[in-house]
N, C-alpha and C positions, 0 to 999 in steps of 0.2 A: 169800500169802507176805509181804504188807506189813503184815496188819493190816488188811485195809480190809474182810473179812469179819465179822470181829469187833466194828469201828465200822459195820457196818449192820444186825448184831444187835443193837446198843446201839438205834438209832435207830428200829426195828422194837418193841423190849419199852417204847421210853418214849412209842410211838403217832407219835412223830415222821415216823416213813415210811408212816402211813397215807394214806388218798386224801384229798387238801384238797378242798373242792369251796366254790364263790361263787354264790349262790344270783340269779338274774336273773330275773327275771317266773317264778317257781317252777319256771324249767329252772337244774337244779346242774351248771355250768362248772366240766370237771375243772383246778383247778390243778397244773403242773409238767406239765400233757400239753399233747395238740394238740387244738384246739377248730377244729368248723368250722360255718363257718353258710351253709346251703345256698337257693337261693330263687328261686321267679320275678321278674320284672320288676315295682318297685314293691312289692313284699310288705315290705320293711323291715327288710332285711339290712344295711343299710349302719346304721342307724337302732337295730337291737339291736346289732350292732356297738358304736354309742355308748351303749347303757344298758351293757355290761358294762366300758368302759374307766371310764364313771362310778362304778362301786360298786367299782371295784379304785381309784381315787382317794380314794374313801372308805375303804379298808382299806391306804393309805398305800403302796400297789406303783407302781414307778416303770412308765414304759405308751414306750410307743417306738410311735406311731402313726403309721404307712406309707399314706401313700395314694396312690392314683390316680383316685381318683373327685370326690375335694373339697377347695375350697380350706381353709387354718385360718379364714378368715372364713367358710365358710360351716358349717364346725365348730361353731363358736364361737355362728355366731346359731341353730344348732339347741340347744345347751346350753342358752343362756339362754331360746331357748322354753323350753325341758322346765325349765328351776330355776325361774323366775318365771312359770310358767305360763299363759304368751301364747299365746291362741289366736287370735291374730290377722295379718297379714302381716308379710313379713322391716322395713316401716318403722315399725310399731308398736315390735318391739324398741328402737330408738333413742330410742322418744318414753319407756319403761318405763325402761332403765336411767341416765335422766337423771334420772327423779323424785330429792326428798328418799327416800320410803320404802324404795327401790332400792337405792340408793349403797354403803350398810355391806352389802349382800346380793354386789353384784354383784362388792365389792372383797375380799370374804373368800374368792368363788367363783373368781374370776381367779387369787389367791394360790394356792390349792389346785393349780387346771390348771397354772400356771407351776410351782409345785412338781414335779409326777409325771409332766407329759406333755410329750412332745417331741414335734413335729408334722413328718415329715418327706415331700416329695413323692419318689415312686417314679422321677420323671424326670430329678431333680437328683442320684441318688445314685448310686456303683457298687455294686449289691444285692450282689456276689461279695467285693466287697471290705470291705464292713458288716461282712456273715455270719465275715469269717474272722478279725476283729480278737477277740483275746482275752480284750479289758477287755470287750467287750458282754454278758455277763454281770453283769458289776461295776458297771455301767452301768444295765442295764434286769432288771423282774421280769417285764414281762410285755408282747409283741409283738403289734400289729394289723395285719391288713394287708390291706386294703378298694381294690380288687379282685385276687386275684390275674392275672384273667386279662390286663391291662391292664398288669403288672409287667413290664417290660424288663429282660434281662437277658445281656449280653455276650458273645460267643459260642456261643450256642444256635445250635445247627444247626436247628430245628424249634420248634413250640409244642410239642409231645408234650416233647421234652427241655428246653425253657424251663421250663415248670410243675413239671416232676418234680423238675427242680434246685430251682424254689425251696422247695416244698413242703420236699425234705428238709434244706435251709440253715433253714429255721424248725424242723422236728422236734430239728434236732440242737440246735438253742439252748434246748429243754425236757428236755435230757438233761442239761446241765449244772449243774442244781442240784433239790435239791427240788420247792421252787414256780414255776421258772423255765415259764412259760405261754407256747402261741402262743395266736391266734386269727385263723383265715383265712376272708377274704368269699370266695365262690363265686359264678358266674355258672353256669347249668344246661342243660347238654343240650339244644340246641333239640329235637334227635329225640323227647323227651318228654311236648311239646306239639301238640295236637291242631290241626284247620285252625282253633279258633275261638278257638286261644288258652289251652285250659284244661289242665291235669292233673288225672288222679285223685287226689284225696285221699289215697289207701289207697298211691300211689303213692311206692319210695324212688325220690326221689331224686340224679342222680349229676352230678359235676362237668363243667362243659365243657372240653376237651381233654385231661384225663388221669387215669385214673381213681387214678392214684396220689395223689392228694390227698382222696378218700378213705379209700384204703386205708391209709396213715398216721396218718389219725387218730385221735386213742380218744374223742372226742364229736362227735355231729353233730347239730345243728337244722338242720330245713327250714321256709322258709317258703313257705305259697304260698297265694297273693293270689287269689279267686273277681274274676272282673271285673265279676260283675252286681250281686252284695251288695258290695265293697268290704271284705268279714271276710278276713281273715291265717287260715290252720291254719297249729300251729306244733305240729310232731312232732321226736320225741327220738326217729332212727333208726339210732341206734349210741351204746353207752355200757360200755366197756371194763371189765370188772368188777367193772359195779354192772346192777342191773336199769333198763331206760329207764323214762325220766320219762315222766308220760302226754300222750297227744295237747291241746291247749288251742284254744281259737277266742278270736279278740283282732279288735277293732277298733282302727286309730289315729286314737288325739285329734286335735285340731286344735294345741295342744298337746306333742305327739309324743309323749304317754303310752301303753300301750299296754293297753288295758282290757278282761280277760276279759268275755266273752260266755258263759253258764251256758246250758246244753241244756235 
């Protein structure tokens, strides 16, 4: 009745409203939806988490990163492992970004993070009251939020109603624009794991406390960590109107790079 049918055919025929995707260790993160990264203990959820706020820095999206798991300092000296490629402990980094050869690396990489990313802890914030400010759109392209289960949030009667609120306070901030993206850490089902610790491979997958935090969302990576070899599978088991990306085996660097393994 307003036109607004019309301006999404416009947006539709100039490819504008097609599916964005950001391509991360060759799994393509739908932008403007809900992304989740699902995982055992150790497998490197928190860790892809930060390979994909890094390539959305790189493609200039502003990142509103929500944590409960980590401090910005320990942020920050996983970053500079992964940019300067230390494979060595968290006091090496201090000995690396003091060198001469460092300096202009580590000051052009800080510029960038202080540019796009805003580091906020989950503990310090009212999450209800974040979600309903208007400007956060105007604000942020694209939300992280490492761990949900860990996320406090203000009159929850239960964890079942705690996660499902937050879950859909992130969905509905990827409705508000095109490319407007979540991306939520998951912690997994212990029921899924066996007495020695492991899951099946072939196995999806499902969030701990509510399974709406799946069902919300249009991508899913699983990660899950073998405890005898040390190898990450990283499957793509859900991907909302595209075919999934294939299964991948990765080891992690020392480094925090994450380095296909070929069958």
């Amino acid at each position: 009745m307003n036109g607004q049918f019309y301006s999404a055919l416009e947006k539709i025929q100039s490819g504008e409203q097609t599916i964005h995707i950001m391509p991360v260790y060759k799994f393509n993160f739908q932008l403007g939806r809900l992304n989740l990264l699902l995982g055992s203990p150790g497998a490197g959820k928190s860790l892809m988490t930060m390979h994909v706020m890094l390539q959305a820095v790189k493609e200039h999206r502003r990142i509103l990163l929500l944590s409960s798991e980590m401090t910005i300092y320990q942020y920050l000296v996983r970053i500079l492992k992964h940019e300067l490629g230390i494979n060595g402990r968290d006091e090496e980094v201090a000995k690396r970004i003091n060198s001469p050869l460092a300096k202009d690396i580590v000051a052009k990489l800080i510029t960038e993070i202080e540019t796009y990313v805003d580091y906020q802890s989950v503990f310090k914030i009212n999450f209800a009251e974040l979600f309903t400010d208007e400007t956060l759109p105007d604000r942020y392209d694209l939300i992280c939020l490492d761990y949900i289960q860990n996320t406090p949030l203000k009159g929850s009667v239960d964890d079942y109603n705690r996660l499902t609120s937050i879950v859909n306070y992130i969905k509905a901030f990827t409705l508000t624009g095109l490319d407007k993206t979540g991306v939520i850490c998951s912690q997994v089902a212990k029921s899924q794991f066996n007495e020695k610790g492991k899951v099946d491979s072939d196995i999806i997958l499902l969030p701990k406390g509510s399974n709406a935090i799946y069902e919300s969302s249009d991508y899913v990576v699983q990660l899950l960590r073998d405890p005898d070899t040390l190898l990450v599978y990283v499957s793509n088991t859900k991907n909302k109107d595209l075919p999934t990306d294939p299964k991948r085996v990765y080891k992690i660097n020392a480094d925090l790079r994450f380095s296909e393994i070929k069958a």
